[in-house]
Each structure stands twice: as structure tokens, then as C-alpha cells.
C-alpha positions as CSV (number, residue, x, y, z in Angstrom):
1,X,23.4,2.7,16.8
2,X,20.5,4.0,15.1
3,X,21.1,7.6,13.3
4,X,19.9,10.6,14.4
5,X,16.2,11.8,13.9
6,X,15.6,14.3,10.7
7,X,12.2,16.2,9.5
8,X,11.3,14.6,6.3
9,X,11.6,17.7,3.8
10,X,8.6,17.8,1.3
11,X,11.1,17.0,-1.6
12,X,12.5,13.8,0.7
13,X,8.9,12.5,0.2
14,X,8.5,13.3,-3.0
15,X,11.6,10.8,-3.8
16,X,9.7,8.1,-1.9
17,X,6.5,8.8,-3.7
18,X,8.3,8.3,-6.8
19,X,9.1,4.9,-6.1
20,X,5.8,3.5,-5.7
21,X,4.2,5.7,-8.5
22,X,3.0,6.1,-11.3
23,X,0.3,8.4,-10.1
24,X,-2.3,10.3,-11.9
25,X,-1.9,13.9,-12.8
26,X,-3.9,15.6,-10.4
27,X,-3.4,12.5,-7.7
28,X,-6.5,11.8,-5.2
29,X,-5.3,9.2,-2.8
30,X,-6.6,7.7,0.4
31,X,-4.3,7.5,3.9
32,X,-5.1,5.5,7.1
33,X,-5.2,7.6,9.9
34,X,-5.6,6.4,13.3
35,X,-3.9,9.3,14.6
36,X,-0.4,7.9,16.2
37,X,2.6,9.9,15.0
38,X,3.4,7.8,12.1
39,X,0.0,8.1,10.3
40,X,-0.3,11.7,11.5
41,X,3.1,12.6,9.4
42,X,2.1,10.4,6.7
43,X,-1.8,12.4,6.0
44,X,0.1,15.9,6.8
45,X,3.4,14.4,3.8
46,X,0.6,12.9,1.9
47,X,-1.7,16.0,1.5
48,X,1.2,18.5,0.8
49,X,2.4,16.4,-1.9
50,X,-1.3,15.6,-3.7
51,X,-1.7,19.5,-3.8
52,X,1.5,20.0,-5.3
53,X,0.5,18.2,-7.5
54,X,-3.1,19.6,-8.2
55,X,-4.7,16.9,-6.2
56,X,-5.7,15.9,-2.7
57,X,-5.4,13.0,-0.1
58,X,-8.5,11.7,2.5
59,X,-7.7,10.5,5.4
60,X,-9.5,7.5,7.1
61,X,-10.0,6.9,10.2
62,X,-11.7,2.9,11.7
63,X,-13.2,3.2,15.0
64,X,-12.9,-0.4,15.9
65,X,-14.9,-0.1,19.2
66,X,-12.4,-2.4,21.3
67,X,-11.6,0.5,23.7
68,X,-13.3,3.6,25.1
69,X,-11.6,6.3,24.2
70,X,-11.6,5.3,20.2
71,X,-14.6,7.2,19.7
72,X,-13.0,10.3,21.1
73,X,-9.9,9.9,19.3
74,X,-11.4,9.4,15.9
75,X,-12.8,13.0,16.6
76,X,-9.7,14.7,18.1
77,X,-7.8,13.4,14.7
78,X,-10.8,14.7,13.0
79,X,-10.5,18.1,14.8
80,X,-6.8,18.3,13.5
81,X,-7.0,17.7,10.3
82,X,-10.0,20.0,9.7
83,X,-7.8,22.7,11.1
84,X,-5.4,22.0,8.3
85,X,-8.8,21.5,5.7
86,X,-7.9,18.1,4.9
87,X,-11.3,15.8,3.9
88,X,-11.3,13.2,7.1
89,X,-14.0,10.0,6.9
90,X,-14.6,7.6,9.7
91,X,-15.6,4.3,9.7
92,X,-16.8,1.6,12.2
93,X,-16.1,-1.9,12.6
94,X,-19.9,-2.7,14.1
95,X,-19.8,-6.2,13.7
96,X,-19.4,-9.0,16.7
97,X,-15.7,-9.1,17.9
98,X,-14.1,-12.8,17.7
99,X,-13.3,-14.5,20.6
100,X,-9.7,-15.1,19.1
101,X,-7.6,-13.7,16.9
102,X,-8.8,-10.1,17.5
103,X,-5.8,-8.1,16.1
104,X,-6.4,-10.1,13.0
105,X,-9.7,-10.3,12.5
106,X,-9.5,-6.0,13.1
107,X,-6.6,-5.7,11.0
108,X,-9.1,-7.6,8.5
109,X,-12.1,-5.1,9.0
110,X,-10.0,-2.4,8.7
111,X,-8.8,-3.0,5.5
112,X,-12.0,-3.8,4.3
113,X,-13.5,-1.0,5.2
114,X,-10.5,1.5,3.8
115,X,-10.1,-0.6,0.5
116,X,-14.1,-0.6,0.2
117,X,-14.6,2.8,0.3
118,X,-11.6,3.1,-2.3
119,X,-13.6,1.3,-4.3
120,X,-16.4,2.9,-4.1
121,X,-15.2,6.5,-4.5
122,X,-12.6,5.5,-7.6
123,X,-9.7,5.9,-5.6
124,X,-6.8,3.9,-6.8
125,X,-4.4,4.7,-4.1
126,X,-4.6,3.7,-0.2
127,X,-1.4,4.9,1.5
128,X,0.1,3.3,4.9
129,X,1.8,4.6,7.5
130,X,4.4,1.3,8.3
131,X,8.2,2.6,8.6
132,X,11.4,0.9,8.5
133,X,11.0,0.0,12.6
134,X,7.5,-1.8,11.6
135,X,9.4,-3.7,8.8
136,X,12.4,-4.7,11.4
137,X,9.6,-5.9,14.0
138,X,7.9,-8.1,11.4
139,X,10.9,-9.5,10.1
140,X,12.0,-10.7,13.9
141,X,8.0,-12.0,14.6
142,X,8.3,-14.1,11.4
143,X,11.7,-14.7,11.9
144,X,10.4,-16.5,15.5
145,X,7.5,-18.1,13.8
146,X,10.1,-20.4,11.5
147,X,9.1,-18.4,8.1
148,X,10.8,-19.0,5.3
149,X,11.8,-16.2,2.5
150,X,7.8,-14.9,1.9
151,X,7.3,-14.3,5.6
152,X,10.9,-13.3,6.3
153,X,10.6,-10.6,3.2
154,X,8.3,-8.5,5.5
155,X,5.9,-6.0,4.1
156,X,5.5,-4.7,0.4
157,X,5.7,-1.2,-0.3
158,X,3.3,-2.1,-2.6
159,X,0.2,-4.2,-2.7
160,X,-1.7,-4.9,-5.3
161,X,-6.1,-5.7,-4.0
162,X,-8.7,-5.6,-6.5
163,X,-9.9,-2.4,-4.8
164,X,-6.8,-0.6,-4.8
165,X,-2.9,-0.3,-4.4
166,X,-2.1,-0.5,-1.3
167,X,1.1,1.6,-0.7
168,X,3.9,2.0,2.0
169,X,5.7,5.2,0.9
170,X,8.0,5.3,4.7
171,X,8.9,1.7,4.9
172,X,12.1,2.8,4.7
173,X,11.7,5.8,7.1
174,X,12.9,5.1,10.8
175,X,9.7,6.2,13.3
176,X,12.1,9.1,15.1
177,X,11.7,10.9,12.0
178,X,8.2,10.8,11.4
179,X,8.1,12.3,15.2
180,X,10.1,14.9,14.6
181,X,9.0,15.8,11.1
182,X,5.5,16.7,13.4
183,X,7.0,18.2,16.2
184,X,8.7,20.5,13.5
185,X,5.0,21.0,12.0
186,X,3.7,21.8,15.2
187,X,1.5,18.4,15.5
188,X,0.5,17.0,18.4
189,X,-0.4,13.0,18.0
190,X,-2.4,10.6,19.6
191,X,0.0,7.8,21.9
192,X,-2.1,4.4,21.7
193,X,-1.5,2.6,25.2
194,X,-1.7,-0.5,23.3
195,X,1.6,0.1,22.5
196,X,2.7,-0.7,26.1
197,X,1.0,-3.8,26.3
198,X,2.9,-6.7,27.0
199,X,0.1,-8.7,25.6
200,X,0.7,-8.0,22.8
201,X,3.7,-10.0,20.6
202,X,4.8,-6.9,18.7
203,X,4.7,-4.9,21.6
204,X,7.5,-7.4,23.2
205,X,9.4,-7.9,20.3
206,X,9.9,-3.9,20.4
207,X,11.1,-3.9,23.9
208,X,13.4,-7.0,23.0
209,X,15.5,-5.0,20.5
210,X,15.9,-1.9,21.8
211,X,17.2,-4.0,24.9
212,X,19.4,-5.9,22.8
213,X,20.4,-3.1,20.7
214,X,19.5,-4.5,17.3
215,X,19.3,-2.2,15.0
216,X,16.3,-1.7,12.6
217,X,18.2,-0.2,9.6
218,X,20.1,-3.5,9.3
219,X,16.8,-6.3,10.2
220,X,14.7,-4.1,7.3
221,X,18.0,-4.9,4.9
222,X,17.9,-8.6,5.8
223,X,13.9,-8.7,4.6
224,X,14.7,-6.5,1.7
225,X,17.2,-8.9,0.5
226,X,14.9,-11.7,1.1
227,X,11.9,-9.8,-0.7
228,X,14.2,-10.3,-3.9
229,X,14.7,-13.9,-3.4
230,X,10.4,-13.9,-2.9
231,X,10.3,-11.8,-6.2
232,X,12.1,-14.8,-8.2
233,X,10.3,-17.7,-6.4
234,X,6.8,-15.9,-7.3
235,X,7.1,-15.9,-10.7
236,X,8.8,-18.9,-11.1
237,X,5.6,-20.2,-9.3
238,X,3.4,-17.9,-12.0
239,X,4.6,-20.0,-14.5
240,X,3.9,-23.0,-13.0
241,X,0.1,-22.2,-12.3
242,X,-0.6,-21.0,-16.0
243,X,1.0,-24.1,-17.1
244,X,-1.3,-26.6,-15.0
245,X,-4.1,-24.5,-13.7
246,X,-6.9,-24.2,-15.8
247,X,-9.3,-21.5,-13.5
248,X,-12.6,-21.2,-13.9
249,X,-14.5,-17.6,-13.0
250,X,-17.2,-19.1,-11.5
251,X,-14.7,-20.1,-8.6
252,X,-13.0,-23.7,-9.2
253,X,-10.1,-25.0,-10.4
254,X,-8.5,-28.3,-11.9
255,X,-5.1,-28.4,-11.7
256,X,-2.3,-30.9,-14.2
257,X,-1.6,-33.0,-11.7
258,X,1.1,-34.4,-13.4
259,X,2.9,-31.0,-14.3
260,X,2.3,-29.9,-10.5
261,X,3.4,-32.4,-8.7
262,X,6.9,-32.8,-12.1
263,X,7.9,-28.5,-11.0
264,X,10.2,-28.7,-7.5
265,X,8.4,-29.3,-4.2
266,X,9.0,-26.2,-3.1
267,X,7.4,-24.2,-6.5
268,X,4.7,-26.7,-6.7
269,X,3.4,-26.1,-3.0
270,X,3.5,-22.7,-3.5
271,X,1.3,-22.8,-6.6
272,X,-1.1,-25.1,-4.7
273,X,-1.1,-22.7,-1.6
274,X,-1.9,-19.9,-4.0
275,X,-4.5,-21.6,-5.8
276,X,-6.5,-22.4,-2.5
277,X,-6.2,-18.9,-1.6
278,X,-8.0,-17.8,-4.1
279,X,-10.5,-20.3,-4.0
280,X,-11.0,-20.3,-0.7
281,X,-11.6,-16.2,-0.6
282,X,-8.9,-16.4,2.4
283,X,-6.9,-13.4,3.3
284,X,-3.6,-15.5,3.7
285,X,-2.1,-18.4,2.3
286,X,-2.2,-22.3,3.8
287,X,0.3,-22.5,6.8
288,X,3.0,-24.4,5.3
289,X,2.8,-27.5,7.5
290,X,-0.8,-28.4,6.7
291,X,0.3,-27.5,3.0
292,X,2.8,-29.9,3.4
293,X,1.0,-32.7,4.6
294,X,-1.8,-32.2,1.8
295,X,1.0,-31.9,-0.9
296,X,1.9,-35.4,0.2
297,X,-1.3,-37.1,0.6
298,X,-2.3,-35.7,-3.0
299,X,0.1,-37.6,-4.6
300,X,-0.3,-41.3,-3.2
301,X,-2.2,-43.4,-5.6
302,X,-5.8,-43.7,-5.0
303,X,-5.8,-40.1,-2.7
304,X,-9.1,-39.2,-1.4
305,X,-11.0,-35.7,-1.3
306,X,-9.8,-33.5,1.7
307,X,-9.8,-29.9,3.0
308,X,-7.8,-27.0,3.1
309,X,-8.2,-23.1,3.1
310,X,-12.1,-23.2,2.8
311,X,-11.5,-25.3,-0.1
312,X,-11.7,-29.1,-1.1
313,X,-9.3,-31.1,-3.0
314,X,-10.6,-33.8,-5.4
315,X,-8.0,-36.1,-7.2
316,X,-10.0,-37.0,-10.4
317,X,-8.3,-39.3,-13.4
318,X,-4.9,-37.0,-13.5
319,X,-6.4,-34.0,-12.7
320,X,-7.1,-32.4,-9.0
321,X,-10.5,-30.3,-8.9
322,X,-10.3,-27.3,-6.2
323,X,-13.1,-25.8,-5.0
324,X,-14.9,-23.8,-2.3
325,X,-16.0,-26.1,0.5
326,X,-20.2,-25.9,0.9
327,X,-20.0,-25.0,4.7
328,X,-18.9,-21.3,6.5
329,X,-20.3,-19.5,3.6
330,X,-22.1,-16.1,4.6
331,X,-25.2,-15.7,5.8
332,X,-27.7,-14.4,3.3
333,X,-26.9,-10.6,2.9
334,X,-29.4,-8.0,2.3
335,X,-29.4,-6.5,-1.0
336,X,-29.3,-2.6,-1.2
337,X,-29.8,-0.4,-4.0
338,X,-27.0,0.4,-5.9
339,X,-24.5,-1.4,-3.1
340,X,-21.3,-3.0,-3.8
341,X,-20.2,-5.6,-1.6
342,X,-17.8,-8.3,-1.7
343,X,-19.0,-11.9,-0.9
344,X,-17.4,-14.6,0.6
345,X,-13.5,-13.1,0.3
346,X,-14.2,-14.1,-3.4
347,X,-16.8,-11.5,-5.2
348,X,-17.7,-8.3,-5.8
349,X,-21.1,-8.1,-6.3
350,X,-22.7,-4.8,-7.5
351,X,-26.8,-4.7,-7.6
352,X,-28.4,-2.9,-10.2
353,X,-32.0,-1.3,-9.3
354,X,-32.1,-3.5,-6.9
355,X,-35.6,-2.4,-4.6
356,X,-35.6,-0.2,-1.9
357,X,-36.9,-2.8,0.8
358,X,-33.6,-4.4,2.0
359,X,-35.3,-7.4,3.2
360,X,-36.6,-8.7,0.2
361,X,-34.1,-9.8,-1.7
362,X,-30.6,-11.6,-0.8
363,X,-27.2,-12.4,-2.0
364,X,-26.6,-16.0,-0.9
365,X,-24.7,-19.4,-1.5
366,X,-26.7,-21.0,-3.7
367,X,-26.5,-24.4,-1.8
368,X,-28.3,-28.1,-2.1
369,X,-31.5,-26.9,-1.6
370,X,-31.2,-24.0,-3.8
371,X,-29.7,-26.0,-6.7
372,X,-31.9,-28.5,-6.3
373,X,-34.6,-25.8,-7.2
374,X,-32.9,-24.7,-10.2
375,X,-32.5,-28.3,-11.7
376,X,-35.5,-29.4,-11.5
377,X,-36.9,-26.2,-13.0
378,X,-34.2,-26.4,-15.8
379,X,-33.1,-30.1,-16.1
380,X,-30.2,-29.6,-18.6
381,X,-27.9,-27.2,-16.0
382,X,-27.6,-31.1,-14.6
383,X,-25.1,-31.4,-17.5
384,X,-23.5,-28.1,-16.6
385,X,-19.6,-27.8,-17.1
386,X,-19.3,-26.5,-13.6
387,X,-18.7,-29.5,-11.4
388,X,-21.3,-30.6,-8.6
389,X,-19.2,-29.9,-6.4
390,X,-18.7,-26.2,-7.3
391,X,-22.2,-25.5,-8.0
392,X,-23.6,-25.3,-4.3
393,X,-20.8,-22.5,-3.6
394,X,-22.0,-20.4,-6.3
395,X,-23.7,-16.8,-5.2
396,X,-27.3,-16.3,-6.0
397,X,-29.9,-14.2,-5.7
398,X,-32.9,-15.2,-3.7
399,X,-36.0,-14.3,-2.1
400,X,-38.7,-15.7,0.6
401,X,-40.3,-17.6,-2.7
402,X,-36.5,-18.8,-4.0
403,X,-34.0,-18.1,-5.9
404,X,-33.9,-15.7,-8.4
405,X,-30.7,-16.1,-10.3
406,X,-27.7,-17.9,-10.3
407,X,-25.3,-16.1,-13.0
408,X,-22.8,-18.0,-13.5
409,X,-25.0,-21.2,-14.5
410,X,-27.3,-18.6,-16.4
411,X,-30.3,-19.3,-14.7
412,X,-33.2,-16.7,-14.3
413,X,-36.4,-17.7,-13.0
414,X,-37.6,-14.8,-14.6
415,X,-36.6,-12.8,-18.1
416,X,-34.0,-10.3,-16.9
417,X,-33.7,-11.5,-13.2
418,X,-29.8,-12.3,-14.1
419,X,-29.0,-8.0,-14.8
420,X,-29.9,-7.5,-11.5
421,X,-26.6,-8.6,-10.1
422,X,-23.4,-8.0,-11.7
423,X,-20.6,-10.6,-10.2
424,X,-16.9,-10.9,-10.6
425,X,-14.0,-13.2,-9.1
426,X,-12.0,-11.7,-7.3
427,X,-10.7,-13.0,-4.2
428,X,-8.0,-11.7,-1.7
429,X,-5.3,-13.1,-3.1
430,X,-5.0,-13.1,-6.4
431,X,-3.7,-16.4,-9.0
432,X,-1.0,-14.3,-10.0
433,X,0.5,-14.1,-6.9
434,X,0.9,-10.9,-4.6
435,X,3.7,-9.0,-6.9
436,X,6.2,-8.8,-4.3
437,X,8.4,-5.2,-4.8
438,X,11.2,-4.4,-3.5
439,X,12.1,-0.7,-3.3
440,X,15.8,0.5,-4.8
């Protein structure tokens, strides 16, 4: 039986702030809001903390246009929280919904849109609203889904993106408390009828344990306890990759094959996984079954190139050469002045006093015909270190006459093109691995 409901006391909170900190001294930190009662107690915890503590929290909101009423919601949580003068921002997800996969590719949007504006406005900290029965439902979907110990370790309460930490201060906080911690504050919060919907798998993997009686305090002990067996595996994984991973930052990788396929099959496919990750600019690892089957064809003698994660796999004299497959790269994206943007899942791009027209310049994959252009204009970046392979992933900046520059093969077609666009790898998932914490 789960306990009874309590109102989280400002000093409770504190204690769970404390264990994803450090923070700064006077703390400015983001909080997704989509105005259900878990990320409604979260902004109201959130903001009575950071003034505490001389700072303040934003809340942000994603319209993601898939229903009606989102618009109107957006400004009804918008309308509470100016009551209470806390700094609201609302994004929307504008682009062409998939025809599949739509809670993922959202879920995607969403955090790209939170973690951009992070970024942009020098906020280190992005704080989540998942609790304890959030954790218990994710550990039973994966738990159905045949994971092993990274997908039955649930969520992190912390995440480390190149933007930002992303943090989960209630994960272990039942949702009755959250509830009553605003009916205590006098909060009214918005009830998503997506959460009724049997379409959904979370939705019916709710409704299966409160019929079954399972209790959430014990299934988010289960994936803490596997989140320290994920802990040890990932860095006895990081010390396989620096050992026989030599990473290049133009995107490409050649891995020992030897020393990779000499670690344990189970360490070795990880450190393959995560290296085509981050190659690929993907927001999850390889599914283990395709990794599998890969790991195995890798090693028989005389192995061809194949495909994996956006990424192709080249066995070459001992070595294996990664890189980013040459087809599904982005469209050619309109430079704007003084606009960061992260390309292909892989870089963040920043353009310096880049012109005012948006149309007439773009950040693109440089491509055959593109590097075509550049060697023949230049000749010797034939002999370029970057394999062949690699080079027609590579960003570059062109326009209706060509390209402009590619930066990482140092090629300008004019004195000074290359400071236009400042580029730097980093992809979704990081080499290191995701730095897995589990909360004591």
C-alpha cells in the first residue's frame, strides 16, 4: 500500500535540490511546464527555492499543436504563474508532425526547444517534473520491452546535454504529493485527457498496476538498484572506448579493432553502440538486436561496410572506420544573424555577422557535388586526413554560386569566409557515455 499523501515543505525540497546540485549562488534555472499537477508543483518548489536563494526559475511551456485546446492551456498556465510573477516563455513545435512515432518525435522537439533556449540564454539548469510513479511506469514499459540493466535503470535524476543539465529533483516523490502540496497552495492544474487514453502504452501500464496493486515505491527501488549496476558497466565501457577509439572532431571515428572486439561482448557492444550514437547525431542508442547482429558480422574475416544508427561501418586493415552515412542529412538551413543552431543531432553551429537576408546563405552537408567543388579548386584536400568517406557529411557553408567554407577541411573560397561559422561536435549522446546517477 502506497503511503499517504504529504505537502512537500520548502525545506523537503531543498534536501532534494541538494542532491542534484552544485548550483550557482544566486541560481537561475529553467522548469518545464506543461501545466499538469506535477510540473505545476515543481515551477511553484522551483521558484520559492531560486529566490531563497537570491535567484529565480523560468518556466517553459511547448505548445506542440497535436490538440486544440494546447493553445489555450499554454495561456491559462501562463495566467497562473504571472499571478504569482514568475517569468513564463512558450514555445511551438511548428514543424510537420510524423506519421509515426509521434510521442517520440514530440518528446524530441520538446527537448530541443527547452535545452535550446537554455543555451541560448546561459542557463545551465533545466528541471523536470518526473516523480517516483513516472520512474515505476518506465521501469515496467522497459521491463516488457526485454531491456536489460540501462533500460531497466529508468530515468537519471540527472542528465548531462551539451546545452544543459537536465535535472529530476522529484523522482523520488510519489505524484499524490505533488497534488496535495498544490491543493495546499491553492493551485488549480490543468488534467491532460491524454492521460485517459488507452492508446497510449503508459497510459495502460498505469491502469495495470494500480489494478494489480504494485506498488511504485518498491518498482523505482528495483531501477535504482539497477542504475548502480548501469553506473559500473558505463565506465567500465569509458575505458574501453579511450583505449581503442581514436575520435576525430570533424565527426568520424576508427576504432582498435582488435582491442574492441579482446574487452567482453557485452562492454565491447556497448562501446560500439555508443560510438554510433554519437556519430550518427541520434537521440538513442542502436537497439540491441541490430547491434548484435553488426557486432558479429564485424568480426568475420573479410567483413564488408554496413549500416547502423545513421552511420557506416568500414572494416579497414585492423581498424573499423565509423562515420556518418551521406543520405538523411538536413535540408540546407537558412543562416540567421547571430543564430545558434544545432545541425544534424551532431553540431552546434553559431554564425557570426552572418547577413540579414536569410536566404542567401546556408548551412548544409557538404556532399559529392560540393566536395567535388572544393577539390578541384584546392587539389591537395584530396590528400586530406579525413577519410572520403567522412568528408561528404561534413557541414558547410554555401550559397546559390557554392560553397563558401568547409571548416573542418579549412577551405575558404574566400579570405575570411571560414570566421563566419563557428562549429563544434557535439552530438546527443556524448562518447563518454550518459553519466548515469543514482540518488542516495
Amino acid at each position: 500500500m502506497e503511503q499517504r499523501a504529504e505537502v512537500i515543505s520548502e525545506r523537503r525540497f531543498s534536501r532534494l535540490m541538494e542532491v542534484t546540485g552544485p548550483y550557482e549562488a544566486r541560481p537561475h534555472v529553467a522548469v518545464g511546464v506543461s501545466g499538469g499537477a506535477d510540473s505545476m508543483a515543481l515551477i511553484l518548489l522551483a521558484d520559492a527555492w531560486c529566490r531563497s536563494h537570491g535567484g529565480k526559475a523560468t518556466a517553459l511551456t511547448v505548445n506542440h499543436r497535436l490538440r486544440s485546446e494546447s493553445e489555450a492551456e499554454a495561456a491559462q498556465v501562463g495566467d497562473w504563474l504571472a499571478d504569482r510573477k514568475i517569468q513564463h516563455r512558450v514555445f511551438e513545435w511548428a514543424e510537420p508532425k510524423p506519421a509515426s512515432g509521434l510521442q517520440a518525435a514530440a518528446r524530441t522537439a520538446r527537448y530541443d526547444l527547452m535545452t535550446g533556449w537554455c543555451r541560448e540564454h546561459g542557463i545551465l539548469h533545466l528541471l523536470l517534473a518526473h516523480n517516483r510513479d513516472d520512474q515505476a511506469e518506465t521501469f515496467l514499459m522497459r521491463l516488457g520491452k526485454g531491456s536489460g540493466p540501462d533500460g531497466l535503470a529508468a530515468m537519471s535524476p540527472i542528465r548531462e546535454t551539451p546545452a544543459c543539465r537536465l535535472i529530476r529533483p522529484l523522482l523520488a516523490t510519489p505524484r499524490g504529493d505533488l497534488e496535495a502540496t498544490l491543493t495546499a497552495a491553492g493551485q488549480d492544474w490543468i488534467e491532460d485527457p491524454s492521460n485517459q487514453d488507452h492508446r497510449f502504452e503508459r497510459v495502460r501500464v498505469r491502469q495495470a498496476m494500480a489494478a494489480a496493486g504494485l506498488s511504485s515505491r518498491n518498482l523505482a527501488r528495483s531501477a535504482a538498484r539497477y542504475g548502480c549496476a548501469r553506473v559500473a558497466l558505463e565506465a567500465e565501457t569509458s575505458r574501453l572506448v579511450a583505449a581503442c577509439c581514436d575520435f576525430h572532431v570533424s565527426g568520424f571515428a576508427y576504432f582498435d579493432a582488435a582491442r574492441l572486439f579482446g574487452a567482453s561482448e557485452d562492454t565491447s557492444l556497448r562501446a560500439l553502440a555508443r560510438v554510433i550514437a554519437a556519430i550518427g547525431g541520434t537521440p538513442f542508442l542502436p537497439g540491441r538486436d541490430r547491434l548484435e547482429r553488426l557486432h558479429g558480422k564485424l568480426k568475420e574475416p573479410g567483413a564488408s561496410a554496413m549500416t547502423l544508427g545513421r552511420c557506416r561501418l568500414m572494416p579497414q586493415e585492423g581498424r573499423i572506420l565509423v562515420c556518418r552515412e551521406d543520405r538523411n542529412l538536413p535540408p540546407p538551413l537558412p543562416v540567421l544573424p547571430d543564430k545558434s543552431v544545432i545541425w544534424d543531432g551532431r553540431f552546434h553551429a553559431k554564425f557570426i555577422n552572418a547577413p540579414e537576408r536569410a536566404e542567401a546563405r546556408y548551412l548544409t552537408g557538404l556532399g559529392r557535388q560540393g566536395w567535388n567543388e572544393v577539390a578541384d579548386r584546392i587539389p591537395v584536400l584530396r590528400s586530406s586526413p579525413i577519410p572520403y568517406a567522412a568528408r561528404r557529411t561534413l557541414p558547410a557553408l554555401i550559397d546559390e554560386t557554392g560553397v563558401i567554407c568547409v571548416p573542418h577541411l579549412g577551405f575558404e573560397r574566400d579570405p575570411g569566409a571560414g570566421k563566419k561559422v563557428r562549429l563544434a561536435l557535439q552530438p546527443r549522446n556524448a562518447l563518454s557515455g550518459s553519466g548515469f546517477f543514482v540518488a542516495k
